[in-house]
N, CA, C and O atoms as a DFTB+ gen file, in Angstrom:
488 C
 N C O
     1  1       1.852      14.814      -0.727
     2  2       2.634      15.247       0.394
     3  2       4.081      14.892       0.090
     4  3       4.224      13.793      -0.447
     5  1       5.225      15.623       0.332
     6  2       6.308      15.410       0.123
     7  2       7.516      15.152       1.476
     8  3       8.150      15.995       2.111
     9  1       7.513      14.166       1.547
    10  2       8.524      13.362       2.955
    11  2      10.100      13.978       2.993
    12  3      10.315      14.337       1.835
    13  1      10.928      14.171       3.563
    14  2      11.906      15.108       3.683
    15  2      12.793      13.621       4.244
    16  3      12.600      12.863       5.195
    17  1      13.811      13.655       3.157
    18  2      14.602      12.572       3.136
    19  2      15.887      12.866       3.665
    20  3      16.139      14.070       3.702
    21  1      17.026      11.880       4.208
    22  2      18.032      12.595       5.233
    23  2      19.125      12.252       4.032
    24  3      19.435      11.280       3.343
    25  1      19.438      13.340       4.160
    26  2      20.431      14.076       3.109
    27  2      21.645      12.398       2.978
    28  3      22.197      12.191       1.897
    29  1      21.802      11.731       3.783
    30  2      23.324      10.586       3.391
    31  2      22.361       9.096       2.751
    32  3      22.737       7.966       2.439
    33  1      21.082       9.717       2.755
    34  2      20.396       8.444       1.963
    35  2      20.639       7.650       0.674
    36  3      20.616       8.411      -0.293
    37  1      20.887       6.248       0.311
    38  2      20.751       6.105      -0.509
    39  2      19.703       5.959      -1.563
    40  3      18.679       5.282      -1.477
    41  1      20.064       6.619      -2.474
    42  2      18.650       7.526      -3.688
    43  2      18.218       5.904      -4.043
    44  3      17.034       5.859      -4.377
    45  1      18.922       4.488      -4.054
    46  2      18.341       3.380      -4.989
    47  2      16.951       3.223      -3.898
    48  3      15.735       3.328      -4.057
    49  1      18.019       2.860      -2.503
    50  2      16.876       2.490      -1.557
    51  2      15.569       3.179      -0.891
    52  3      14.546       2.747      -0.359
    53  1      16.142       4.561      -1.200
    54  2      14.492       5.404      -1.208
    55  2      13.668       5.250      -2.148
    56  3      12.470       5.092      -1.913
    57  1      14.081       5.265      -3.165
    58  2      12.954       4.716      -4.423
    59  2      12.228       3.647      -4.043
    60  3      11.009       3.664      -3.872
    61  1      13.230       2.334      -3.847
    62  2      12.430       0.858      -3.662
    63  2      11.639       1.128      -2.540
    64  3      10.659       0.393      -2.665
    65  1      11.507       1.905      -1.316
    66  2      11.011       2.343       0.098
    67  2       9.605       3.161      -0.623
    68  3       8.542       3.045      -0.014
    69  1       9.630       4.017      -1.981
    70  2       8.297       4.752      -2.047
    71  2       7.815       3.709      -3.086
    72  3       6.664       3.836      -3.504
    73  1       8.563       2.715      -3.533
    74  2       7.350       1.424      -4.038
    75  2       6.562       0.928      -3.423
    76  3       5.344       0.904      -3.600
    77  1       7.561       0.202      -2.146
    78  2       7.218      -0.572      -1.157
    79  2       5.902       0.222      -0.672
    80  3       4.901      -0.459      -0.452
    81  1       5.837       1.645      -0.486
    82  2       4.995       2.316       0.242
    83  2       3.814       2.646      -0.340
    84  3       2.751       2.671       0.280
    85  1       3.960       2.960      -1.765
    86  2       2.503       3.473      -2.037
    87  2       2.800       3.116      -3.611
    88  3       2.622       4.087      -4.347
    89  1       3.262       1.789      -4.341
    90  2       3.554       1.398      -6.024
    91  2       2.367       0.486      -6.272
    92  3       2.860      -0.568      -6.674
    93  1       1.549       0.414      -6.247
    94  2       0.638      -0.333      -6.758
    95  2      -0.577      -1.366      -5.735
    96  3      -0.237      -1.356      -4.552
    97  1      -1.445      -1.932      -5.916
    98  2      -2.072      -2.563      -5.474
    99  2      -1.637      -3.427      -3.856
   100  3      -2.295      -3.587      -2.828
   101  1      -0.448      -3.783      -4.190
   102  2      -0.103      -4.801      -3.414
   103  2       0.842      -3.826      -2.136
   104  3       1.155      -4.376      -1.080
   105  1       1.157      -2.582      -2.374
   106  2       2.171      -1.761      -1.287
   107  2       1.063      -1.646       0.084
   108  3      -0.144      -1.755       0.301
   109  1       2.373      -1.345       0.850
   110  2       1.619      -1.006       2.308
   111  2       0.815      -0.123       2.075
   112  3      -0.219      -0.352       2.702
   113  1       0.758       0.726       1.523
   114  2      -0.377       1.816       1.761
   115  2      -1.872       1.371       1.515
   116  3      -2.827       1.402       2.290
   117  1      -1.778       0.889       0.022
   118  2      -2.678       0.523      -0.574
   119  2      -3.648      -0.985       0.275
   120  3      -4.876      -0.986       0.362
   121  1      -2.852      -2.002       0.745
   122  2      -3.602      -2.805       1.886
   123  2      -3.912      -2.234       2.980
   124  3      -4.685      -2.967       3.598
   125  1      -3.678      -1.218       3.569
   126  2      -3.540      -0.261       4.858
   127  2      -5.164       0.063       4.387
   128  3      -6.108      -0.422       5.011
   129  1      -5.345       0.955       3.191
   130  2      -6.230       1.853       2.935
   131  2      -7.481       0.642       2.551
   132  3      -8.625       0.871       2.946
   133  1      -7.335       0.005       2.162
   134  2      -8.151      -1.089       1.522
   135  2      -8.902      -1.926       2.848
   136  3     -10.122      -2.094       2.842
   137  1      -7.986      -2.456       4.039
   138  2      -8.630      -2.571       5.080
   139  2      -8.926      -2.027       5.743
   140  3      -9.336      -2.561       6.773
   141  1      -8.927      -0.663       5.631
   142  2     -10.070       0.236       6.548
   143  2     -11.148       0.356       5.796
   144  3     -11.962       0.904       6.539
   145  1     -11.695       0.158       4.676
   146  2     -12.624       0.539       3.472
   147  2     -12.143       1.898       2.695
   148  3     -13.004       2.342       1.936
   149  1     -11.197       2.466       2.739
   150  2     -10.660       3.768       2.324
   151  2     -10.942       3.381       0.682
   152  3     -10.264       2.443       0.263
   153  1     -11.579       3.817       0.030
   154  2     -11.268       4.017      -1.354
   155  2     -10.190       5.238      -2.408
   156  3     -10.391       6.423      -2.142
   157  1      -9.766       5.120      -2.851
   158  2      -8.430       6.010      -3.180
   159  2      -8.873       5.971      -4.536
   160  3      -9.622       5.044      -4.846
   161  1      -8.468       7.012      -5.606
   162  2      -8.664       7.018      -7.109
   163  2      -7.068       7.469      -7.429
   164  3      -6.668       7.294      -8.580
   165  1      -6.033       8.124      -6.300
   166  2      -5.123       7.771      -6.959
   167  2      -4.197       7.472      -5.887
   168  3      -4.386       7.980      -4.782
   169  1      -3.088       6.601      -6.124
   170  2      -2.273       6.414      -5.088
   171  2      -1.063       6.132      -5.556
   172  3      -0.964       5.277      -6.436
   173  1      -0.053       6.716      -5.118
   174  2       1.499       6.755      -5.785
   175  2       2.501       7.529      -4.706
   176  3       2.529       8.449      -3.888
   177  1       3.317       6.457      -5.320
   178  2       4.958       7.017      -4.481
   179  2       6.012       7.017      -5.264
   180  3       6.436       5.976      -5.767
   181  1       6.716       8.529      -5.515
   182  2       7.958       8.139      -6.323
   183  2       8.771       8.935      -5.885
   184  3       8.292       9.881      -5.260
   185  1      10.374       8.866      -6.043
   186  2      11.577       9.437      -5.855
   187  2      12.409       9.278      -6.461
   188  3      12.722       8.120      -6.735
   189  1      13.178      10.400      -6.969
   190  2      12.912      11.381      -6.437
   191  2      12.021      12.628      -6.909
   192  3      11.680      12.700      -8.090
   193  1      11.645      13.608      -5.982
   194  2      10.868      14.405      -6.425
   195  2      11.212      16.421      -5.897
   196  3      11.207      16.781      -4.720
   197  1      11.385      17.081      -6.709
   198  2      11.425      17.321      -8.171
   199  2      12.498      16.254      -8.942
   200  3      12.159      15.334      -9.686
   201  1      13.817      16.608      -8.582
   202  2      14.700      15.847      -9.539
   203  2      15.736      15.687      -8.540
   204  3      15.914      16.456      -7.596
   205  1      16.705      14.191      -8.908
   206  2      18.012      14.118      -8.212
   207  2      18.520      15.475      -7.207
   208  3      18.601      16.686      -7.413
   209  1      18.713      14.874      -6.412
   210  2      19.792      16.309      -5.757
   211  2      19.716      15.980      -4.483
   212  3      19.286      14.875      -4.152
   213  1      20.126      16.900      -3.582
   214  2      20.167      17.174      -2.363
   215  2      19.141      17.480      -1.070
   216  3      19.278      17.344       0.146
   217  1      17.609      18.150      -2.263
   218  2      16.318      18.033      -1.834
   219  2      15.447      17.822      -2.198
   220  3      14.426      18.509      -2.201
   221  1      15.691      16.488      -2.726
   222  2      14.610      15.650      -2.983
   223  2      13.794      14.649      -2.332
   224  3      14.124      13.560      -1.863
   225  1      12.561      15.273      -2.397
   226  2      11.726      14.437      -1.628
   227  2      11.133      13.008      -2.325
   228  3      11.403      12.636      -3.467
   229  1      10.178      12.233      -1.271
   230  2       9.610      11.242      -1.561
   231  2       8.595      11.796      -1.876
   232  3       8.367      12.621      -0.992
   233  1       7.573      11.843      -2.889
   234  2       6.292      12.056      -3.031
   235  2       5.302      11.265      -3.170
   236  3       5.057      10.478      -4.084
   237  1       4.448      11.618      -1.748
   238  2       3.170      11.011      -1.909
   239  2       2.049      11.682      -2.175
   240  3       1.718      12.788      -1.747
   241  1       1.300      10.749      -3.124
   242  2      -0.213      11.105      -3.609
   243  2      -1.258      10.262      -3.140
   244  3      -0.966       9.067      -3.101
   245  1      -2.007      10.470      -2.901
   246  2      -3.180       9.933      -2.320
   247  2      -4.256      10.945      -2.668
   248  3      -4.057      12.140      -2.452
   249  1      -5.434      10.492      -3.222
   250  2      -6.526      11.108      -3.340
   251  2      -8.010      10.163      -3.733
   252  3      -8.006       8.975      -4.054
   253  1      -9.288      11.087      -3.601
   254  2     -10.509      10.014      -3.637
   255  2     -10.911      10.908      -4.817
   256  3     -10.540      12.065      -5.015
   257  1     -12.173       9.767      -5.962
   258  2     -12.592      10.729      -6.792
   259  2     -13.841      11.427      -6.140
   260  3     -14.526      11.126      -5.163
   261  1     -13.887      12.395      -6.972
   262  2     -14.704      14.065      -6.291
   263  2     -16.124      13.147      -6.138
   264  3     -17.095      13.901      -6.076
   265  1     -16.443      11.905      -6.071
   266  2     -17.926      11.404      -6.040
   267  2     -17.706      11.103      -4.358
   268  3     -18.586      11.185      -3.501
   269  1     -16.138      10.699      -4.128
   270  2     -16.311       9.909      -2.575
   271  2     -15.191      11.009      -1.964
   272  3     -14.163      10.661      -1.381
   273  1     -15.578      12.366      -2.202
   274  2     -14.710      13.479      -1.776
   275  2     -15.266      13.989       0.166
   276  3     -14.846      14.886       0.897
   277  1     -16.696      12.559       0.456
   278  2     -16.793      13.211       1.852
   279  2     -15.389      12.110       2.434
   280  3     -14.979      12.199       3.592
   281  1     -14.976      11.425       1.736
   282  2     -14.158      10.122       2.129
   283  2     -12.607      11.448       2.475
   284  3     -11.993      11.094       3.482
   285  1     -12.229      12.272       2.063
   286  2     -10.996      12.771       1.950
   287  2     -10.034      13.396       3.392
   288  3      -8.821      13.588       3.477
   289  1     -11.336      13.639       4.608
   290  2     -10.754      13.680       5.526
   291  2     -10.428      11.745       6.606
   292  3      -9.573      11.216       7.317
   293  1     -11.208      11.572       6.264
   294  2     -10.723       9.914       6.570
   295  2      -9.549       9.437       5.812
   296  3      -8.681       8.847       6.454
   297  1      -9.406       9.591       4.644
   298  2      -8.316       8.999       4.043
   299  2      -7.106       9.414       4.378
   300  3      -6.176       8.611       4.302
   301  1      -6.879      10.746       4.812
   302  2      -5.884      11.615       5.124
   303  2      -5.340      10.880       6.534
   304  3      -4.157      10.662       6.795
   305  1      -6.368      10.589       7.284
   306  2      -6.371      10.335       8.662
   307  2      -5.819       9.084       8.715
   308  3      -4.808       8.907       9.395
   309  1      -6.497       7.885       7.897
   310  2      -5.651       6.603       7.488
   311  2      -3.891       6.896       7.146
   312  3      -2.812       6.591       7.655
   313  1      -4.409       7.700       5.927
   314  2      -2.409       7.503       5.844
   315  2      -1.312       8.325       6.921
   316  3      -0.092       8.254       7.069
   317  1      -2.259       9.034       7.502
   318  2      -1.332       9.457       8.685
   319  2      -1.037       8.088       9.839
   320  3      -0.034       8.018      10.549
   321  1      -1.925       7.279       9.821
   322  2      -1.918       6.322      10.926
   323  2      -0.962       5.099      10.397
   324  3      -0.191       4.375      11.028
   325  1      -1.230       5.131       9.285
   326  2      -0.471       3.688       8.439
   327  2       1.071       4.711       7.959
   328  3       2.060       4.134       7.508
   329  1       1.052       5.575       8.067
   330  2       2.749       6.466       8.209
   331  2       3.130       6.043       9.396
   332  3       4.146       5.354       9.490
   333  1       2.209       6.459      10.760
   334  2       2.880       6.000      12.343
   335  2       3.301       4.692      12.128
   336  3       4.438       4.238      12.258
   337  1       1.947       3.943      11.675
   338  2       2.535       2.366      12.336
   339  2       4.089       1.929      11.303
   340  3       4.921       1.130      11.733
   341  1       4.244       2.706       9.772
   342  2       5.023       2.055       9.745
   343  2       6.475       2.181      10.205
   344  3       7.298       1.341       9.843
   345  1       6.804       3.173      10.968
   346  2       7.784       3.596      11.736
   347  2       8.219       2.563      12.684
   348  3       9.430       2.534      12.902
   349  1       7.614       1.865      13.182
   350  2       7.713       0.555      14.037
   351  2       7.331      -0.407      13.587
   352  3       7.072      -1.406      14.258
   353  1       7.152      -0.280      11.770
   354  2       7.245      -2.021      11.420
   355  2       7.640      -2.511      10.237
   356  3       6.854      -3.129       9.519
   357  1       8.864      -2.297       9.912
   358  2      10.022      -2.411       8.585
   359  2       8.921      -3.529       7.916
   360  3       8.182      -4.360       8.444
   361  1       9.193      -3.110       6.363
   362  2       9.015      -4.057       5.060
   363  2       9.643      -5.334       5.637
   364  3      10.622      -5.192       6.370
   365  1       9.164      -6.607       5.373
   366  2       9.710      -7.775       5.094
   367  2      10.597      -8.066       3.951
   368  3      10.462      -7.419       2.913
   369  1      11.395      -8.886       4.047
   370  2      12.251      -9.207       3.153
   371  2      11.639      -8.953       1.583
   372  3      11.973      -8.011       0.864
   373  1      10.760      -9.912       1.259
   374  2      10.144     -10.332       0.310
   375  2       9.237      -9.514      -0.262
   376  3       8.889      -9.629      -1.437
   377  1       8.805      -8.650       0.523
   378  2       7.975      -6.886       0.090
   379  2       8.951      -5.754      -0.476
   380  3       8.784      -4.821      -1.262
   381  1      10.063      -6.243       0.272
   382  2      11.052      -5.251      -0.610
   383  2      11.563      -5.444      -1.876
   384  3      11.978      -4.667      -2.737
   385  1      11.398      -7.145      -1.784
   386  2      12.148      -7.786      -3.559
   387  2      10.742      -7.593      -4.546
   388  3      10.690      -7.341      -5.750
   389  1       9.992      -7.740      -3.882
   390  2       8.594      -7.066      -5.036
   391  2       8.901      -6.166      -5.176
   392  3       8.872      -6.062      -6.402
   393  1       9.369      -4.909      -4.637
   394  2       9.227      -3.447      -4.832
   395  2      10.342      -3.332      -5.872
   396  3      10.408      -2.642      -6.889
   397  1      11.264      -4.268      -5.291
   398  2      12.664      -3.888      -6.656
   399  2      12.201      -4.302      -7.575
   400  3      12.262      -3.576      -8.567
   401  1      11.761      -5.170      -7.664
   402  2      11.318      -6.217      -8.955
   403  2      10.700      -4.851      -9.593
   404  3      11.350      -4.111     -10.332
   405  1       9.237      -4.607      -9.167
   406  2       8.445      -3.714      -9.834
   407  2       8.996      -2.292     -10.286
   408  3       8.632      -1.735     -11.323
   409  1      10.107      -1.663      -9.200
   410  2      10.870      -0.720     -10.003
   411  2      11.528      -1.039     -11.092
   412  3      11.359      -0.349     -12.097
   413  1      12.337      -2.057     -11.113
   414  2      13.168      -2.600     -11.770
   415  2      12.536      -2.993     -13.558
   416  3      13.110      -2.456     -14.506
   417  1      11.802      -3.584     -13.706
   418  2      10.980      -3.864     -14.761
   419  2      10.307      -2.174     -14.803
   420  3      11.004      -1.699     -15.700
   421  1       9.508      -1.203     -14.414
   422  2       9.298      -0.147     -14.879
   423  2      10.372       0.702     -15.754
   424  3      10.238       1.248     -16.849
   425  1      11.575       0.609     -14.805
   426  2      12.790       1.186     -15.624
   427  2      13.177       0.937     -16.849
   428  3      13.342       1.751     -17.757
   429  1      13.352      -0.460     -16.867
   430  2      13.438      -1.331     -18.170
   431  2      12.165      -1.327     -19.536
   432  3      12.426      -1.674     -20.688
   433  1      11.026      -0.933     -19.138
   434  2      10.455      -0.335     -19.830
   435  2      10.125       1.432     -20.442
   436  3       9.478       2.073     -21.269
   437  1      10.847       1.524     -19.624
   438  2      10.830       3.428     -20.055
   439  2      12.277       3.125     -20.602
   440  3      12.598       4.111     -21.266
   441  1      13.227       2.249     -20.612
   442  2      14.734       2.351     -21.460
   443  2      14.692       1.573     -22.640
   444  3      15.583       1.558     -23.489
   445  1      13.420       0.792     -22.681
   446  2      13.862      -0.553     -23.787
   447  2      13.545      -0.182     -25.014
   448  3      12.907       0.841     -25.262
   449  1      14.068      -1.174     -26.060
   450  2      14.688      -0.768     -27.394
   451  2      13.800      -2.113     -27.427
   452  3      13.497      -2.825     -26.470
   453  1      13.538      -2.234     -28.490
   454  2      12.605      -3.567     -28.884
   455  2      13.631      -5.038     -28.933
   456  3      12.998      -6.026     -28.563
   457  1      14.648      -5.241     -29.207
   458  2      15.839      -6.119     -29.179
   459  2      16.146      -6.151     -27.289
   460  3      16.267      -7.194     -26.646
   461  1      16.191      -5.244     -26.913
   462  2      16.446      -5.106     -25.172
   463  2      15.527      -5.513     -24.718
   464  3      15.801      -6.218     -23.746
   465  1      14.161      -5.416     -24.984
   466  2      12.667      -6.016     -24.596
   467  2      12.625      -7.456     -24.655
   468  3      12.256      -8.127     -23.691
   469  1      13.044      -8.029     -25.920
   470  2      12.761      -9.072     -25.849
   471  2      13.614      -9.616     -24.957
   472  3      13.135     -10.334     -24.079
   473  1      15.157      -9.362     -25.009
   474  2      15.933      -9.923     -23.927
   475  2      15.079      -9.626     -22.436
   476  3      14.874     -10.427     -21.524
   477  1      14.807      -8.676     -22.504
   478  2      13.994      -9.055     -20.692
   479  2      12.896     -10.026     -20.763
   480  3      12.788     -10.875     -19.879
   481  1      11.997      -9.964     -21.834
   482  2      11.073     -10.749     -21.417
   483  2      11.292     -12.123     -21.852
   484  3      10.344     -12.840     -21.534
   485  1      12.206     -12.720     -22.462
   486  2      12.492     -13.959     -22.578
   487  2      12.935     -15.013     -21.475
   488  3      13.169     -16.179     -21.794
């Protein structure tokens, strides 16, 4: 599904916002979906989507594999509900510095040079 972003946004903080939302194990979505029993086979948030510009969306993926495909109208129904609630309940401080963190180190690995690597991971 693709979220329709307001055009004076800043592009850093929408990114860290589709970490926060659906980047891995630990994002809101993924505990959202996990305590309802929702099983997911894929789950991701990135921005921008298609490319930089003016209409670029947030893209979300969410899907079950075709074994737990009676699961797909529930899951839909979850992330519509865990979209409402999060409208009335901002990231915490410290959910957002994970999210940078985890963007932040992804980047650095799609740019690094083996000499640049080691400087990060040292």
């Amino acid at each position: 599904m693709g979220l329709r972003v307001p055009a004076a946004a800043d592009p850093d903080a929408v990114a860290i916002a589709a970490a926060w939302l659906a980047k891995g194990e630990e994002s809101y979505l993924s505990r959202w979906l996990n305590t309802q029993g929702v099983r997911t086979s894929t789950l991701r948030g990135s921005y921008p989507f298609p490319a930089p510009g003016s209409g670029a969306l947030l893209l979300l993926e969410v899907a079950v594999a075709a074994r737990d495909r009676e699961q797909a109208p529930r899951m839909f129904s979850e992330v519509d509900a865990a979209l409402n609630a999060v409208l009335g309940q901002p990231p915490l401080p410290q959910e957002l510095r994970l999210a940078r963190a985890l963007l932040a180190a992804e980047r650095a690995m799609l740019c690094a040079t083996p000499d640049g690597l080691a400087t990060f991971v040292t």
